[in-house]
Structure formats: C-alpha cells, structure tokens
N, C-alpha and C positions, 0 to 999 in steps of 0.2 A: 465489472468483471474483475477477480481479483486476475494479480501477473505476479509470478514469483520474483522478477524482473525488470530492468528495461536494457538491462544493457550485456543481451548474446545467453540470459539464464535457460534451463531448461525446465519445465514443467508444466502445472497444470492449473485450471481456472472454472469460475462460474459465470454466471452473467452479471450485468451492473458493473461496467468499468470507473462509474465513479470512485467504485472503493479500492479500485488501484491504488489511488491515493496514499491510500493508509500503509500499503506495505512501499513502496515507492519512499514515502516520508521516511523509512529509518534509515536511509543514505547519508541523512544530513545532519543526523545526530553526532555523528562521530567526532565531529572536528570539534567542538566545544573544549575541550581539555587540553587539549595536544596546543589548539590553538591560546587558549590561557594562558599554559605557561611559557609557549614560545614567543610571546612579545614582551614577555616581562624582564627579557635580557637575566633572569637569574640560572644559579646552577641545573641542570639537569637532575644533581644528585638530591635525593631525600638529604632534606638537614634538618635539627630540629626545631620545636616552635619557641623555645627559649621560656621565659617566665610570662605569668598570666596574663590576662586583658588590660590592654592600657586603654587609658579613655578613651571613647568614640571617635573616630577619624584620625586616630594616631597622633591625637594633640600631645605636645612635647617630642615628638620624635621628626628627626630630618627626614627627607624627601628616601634619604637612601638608606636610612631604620626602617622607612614604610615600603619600600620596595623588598628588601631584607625581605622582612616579615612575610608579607603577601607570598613572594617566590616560597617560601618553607612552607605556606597552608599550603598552595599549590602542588607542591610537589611531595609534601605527604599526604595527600588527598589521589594524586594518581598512582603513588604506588599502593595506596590501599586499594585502588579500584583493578589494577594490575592483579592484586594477591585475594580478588573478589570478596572484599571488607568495603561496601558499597554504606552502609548504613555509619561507617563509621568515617569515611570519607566526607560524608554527608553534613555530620557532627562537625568535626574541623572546619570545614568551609562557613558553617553557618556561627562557627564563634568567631571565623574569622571576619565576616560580614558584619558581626555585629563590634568589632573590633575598627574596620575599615569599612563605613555603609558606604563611603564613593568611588571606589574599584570594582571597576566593571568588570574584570575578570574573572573576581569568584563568581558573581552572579552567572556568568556565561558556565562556567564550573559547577557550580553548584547543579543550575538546568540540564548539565549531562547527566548526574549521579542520578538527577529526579527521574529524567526523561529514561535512562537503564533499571532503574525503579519499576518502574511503569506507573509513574506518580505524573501523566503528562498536565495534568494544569498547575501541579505546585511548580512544576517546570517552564511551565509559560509564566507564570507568576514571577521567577527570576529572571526572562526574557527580556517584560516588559519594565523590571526595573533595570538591568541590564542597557535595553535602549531610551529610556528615561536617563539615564546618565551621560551616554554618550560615548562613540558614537555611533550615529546611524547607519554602519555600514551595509553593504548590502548584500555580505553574509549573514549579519546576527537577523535581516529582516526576513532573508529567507529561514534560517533556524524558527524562528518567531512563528513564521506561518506554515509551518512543516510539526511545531507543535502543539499549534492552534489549533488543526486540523486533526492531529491526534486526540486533541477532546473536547475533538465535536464541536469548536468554536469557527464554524467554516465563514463566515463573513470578515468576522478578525483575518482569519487565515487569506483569506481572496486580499483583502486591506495589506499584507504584511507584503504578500507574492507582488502585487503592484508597487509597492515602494523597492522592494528586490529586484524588479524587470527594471524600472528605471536608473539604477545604479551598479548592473551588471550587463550589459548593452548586449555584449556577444556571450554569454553562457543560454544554452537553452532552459536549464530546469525552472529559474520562475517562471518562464512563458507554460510550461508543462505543468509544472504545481498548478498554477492560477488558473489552467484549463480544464484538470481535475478538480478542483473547487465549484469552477462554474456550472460545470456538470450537474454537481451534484446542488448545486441552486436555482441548474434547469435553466442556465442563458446560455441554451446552445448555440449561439450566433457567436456572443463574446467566445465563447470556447473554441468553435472553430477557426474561429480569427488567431488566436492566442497559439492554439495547434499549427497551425500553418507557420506560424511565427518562428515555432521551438523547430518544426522542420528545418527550416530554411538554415537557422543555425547549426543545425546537428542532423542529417538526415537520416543517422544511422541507429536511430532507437524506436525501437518493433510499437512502444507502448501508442508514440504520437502518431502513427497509423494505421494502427487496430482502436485508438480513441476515433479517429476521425473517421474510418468505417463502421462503426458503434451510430455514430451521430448520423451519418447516413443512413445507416438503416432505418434507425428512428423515424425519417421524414421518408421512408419508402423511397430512399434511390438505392437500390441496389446495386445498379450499374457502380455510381462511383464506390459504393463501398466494399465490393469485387474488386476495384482498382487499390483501395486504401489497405486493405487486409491483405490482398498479394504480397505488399512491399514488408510488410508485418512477417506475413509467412517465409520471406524468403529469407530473413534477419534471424527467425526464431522457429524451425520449420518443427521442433517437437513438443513446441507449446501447444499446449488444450485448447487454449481462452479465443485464437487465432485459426482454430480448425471450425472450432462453433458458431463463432460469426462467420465467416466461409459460407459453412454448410445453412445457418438463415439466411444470408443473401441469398444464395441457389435456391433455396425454396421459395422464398419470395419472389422469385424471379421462373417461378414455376418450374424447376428445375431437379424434382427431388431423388431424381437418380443418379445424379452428378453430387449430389448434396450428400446421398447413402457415404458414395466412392470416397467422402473427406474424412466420414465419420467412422468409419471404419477401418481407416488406421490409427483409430485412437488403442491404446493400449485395453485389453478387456476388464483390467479393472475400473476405469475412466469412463465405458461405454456401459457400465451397470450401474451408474449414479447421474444425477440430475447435474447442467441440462442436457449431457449428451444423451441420456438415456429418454429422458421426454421426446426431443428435437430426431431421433430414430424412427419413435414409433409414428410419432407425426410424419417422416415421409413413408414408412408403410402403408399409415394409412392410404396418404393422397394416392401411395401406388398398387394398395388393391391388395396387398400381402397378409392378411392377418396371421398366416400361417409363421412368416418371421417375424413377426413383433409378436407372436405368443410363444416362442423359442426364446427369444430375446428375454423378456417378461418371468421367465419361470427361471433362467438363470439370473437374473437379477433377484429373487424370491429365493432363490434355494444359497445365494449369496448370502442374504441379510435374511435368514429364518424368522428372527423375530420383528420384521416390520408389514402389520398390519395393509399397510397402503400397498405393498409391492403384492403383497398374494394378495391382496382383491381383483390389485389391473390386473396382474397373470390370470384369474377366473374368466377375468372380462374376455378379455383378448383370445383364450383358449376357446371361449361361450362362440365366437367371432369366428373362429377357424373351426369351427363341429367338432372341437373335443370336450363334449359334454362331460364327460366324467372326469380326465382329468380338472375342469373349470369347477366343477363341484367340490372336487380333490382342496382344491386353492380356496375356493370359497368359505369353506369348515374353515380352514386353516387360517382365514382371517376376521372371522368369527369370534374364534377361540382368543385370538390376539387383541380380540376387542376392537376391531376394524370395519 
C-alpha cells in the first residue's frame, strides 16, 4: 500500500504496503551532501576549483591541498544543487572523482545529485564505491539500501538494511526498511520479526502498524490486525491506506456494516477510485444493497466519463437494482468506449 508518510503525514493510499517502501526511502536521501561536506572540516562558503586536474589521487599534492580541493568540489557542487544546476553539480563532482578516486565523499555526493536525478542505480553505483572505500558506517549502508530499493535491487537492499540494523542498534528505520524489503520478497515471518523490532524502538510510526496489520490479514487473523491498524489509525486518523485495511479486516471478520461506517469517511473523491471504491461495493454486496453500489457506481462513471470499466460495472449493478434502462443507459456508454 503506498503511505504518503510515516511519520504524523496526512493522505492517501492503495493496497500492497510493500511499495511503501519506495516512498518511505526518499527520507534518506537527503543527508548525502550536507553530510559530505560536513566532515570534511572545510569552508561552508563556495570557493573556487583553482587550475585543472592534477594526477589521479592528488599525487604531488599535501594531505591539506587534497582536503583544499575536495572541500571546493563539494561545496560548488551544493550550491549548484541549491541554485537547481543538478547536472552541472554532477559534472564537478565526477572530475572531481576522477581527480581524487579515494574520497569517499564525493561518491556519497555525487549518489545525492544521481539519486535527485532519478538516476537511482548510477546512484547506487556511487554507493557501492562509496562503501568500497570505506567506511562502513551504518548510515551510507542504510543510503545503500534505500537506493538499492529504488531500483529494484531489493535483495542488495534487504543485504544493505541488515548491515544498517547491526551498526545503528537503537534507530528504527533499518528494522523498517529491511521489513519492507522482506515483504516484498514474501518472508513474512522475517518481516514481522523485523516490524516488532522497529516498534519497540519507536512505537510512534503508523507505517509499522498498518505493515504488520497488512501481514495479518494476509494469513486471515483479523482480530490482530483490527488491533494493528487501530494503533495506525490513531497515529494518522486521515490516512486512506489505514481506513482500507480497517474496513478488509471487518469484512473478513464478517463485519460489513461496520466495514461501510470506516469507508465512508473517506473523502468522496477517494471513495470513487480503486480499492476503496472496489472494497464498498463488495460490502453491498455481502449486504444485499445493490441499489447503493449502483448510486455509488454511476457517480464513479459520471466522475471518469471516459473509463470503459466504470460504466460497464454501473450497467451491472443498475441491471442488480431493476433499473433496466438506466443499465442500458451505461452499457452503450461503454460500448462506445470500447469496454
């Protein structure tokens, strides 16, 4: 299920919480640059790059020429990222790289400019030489696996978040990454383990309890995942993603008129798109109404004019409730739309 969030946002979602992941992961991009040039002990201020490339690894130059240098790619590389000259930020770092291949800085540097790109494996590319060089901390391994994850490299990403959980003991989010990973590799054991984990460190983020009511539902306990999703909804009470899993436990749990009451404070634009709009007509159904899921169904259809699939179900559902004509009405009408 996507979350616009995890930590107090408000909005809206679909189902498949593995792909939380992907929006969760741009938290941990930021720090790449900032953190760069803050260990490099040099100016804050842009200075400039002085005369052309000296040999590879700054041979001939002292310890504090190569610090010099590196601080000035850095720091005209963030304000061009500041003054949104991303490509050109890009440029400098990568002559500077090629100037100084054993500063692990620009690499870390460079993978921000990629990863604001949306170049995320040339980004992981500088990652992995980034912790190739050293060192291994257990920020760059969660970077690593937050943009391993970004493309689609989710076992790297699982590998990156496990060296991250061992070398940050008390932060939750590798336990959290690595239990969005596992999800979506389908070791819901590992994950729930991993979930409970990110809990106990941090108990105040909606995502690690609406994952772990997710994973519940999955194996049909709805009970606990009523108890998991509570905690969720009480954290983030105008998120979508938290209403839907809600209102499938109560149905699961044969519940579908309690299941209506969640779904219907969703906002009416929310409640005419998939899966709230699916997850509605299914408790009509169970509840015998065709007459509101073919109200429902026709404003969804007179929402989106031109989607085939909505005025077929509105025919249906009308055909359901004896209004022949208008079901006829909707049937031409997706027809015509090639539906």
């Amino acid at each position: 299920m996507e979350h616009e969030s995890h930590g107090g946002g408000k909005g809206s979602g679909s189902r498949g919480l593995a792909l939380g992941a992907a929006a969760l992961a741009l938290v941990a991009v930021g720090w790449f640059v900032v953190r760069s040039v803050s260990t490099g002990g040099g100016s804050a201020t842009p200075s400039p790059l002085g005369p052309g490339p000296a040999p590879a690894g700054g041979v001939g130059r002292s310890p504090s020429q190569v610090t010099t240098r590196v601080d000035a790619a850095l720091n005209e590389a963030l304000t061009l990222v500041r003054d949104g000259e991303g490509s050109r930020a890009d440029a400098v770092l990568a002559q500077a790289i090629s100037e100084f291949p054993e500063e692990q800085r620009l690499y870390l540097s460079r993978a921000e400019v990629l990863a604001a790109a949306k170049k995320p494996a040339e980004a992981y590319e500088m990652l992995e030489k980034a912790l190739a060089i050293g060192p291994r901390d257990g920020e760059t391994e969660f970077a690593a696996g937050t943009v391993a994850s970004m493309c689609g490299k989710t076992e790297r990403a699982a590998e990156h978040f496990q060296a991250a959980q061992q070398k940050m003991t008390t932060d939750y989010r590798p336990s959290l990454f690595l239990a969005q990973v596992q999800v979506k590799l389908k070791q819901a054991d590992a994950a729930r383990a991993n979930l409970v984990l990110a809990g106990k460190l941090n108990p105040d983020i909606a995502v690690v309890w609406g994952t772990l009511a997710e994973l519940e539902l999955a194996e049909n306990r709805a009970a606990l995942a009523l108890q998991h999703v509570a905690r969720a909804r009480e954290m983030e009470p105008r998120v979508t993603v938290w209403r839907v899993i809600e209102a499938r436990a109560l149905k699961r749990d044969a519940r579908p008129r309690e299941a209506l009451a969640v779904l219907l404070g969703v906002e009416e634009g929310e409640r005419l798109r998939p899966p709230v709009l699916t997850l509605l007509l299914e408790c009509y159904g169970l509840l015998n109404e065709p007459g509101e899921a073919a109200a429902l169904c026709v404003r969804a259809a007179e929402a989106d004019t031109g989607n085939p699939a909505l005025a077929r179900q509105a025919a249906e559902w009308l055909t359901r409730a004896g209004q022949t004509e208008r079901a006829a009405e909707f049937a031409q009408r997706a027809t015509l739309l090639g539906g």
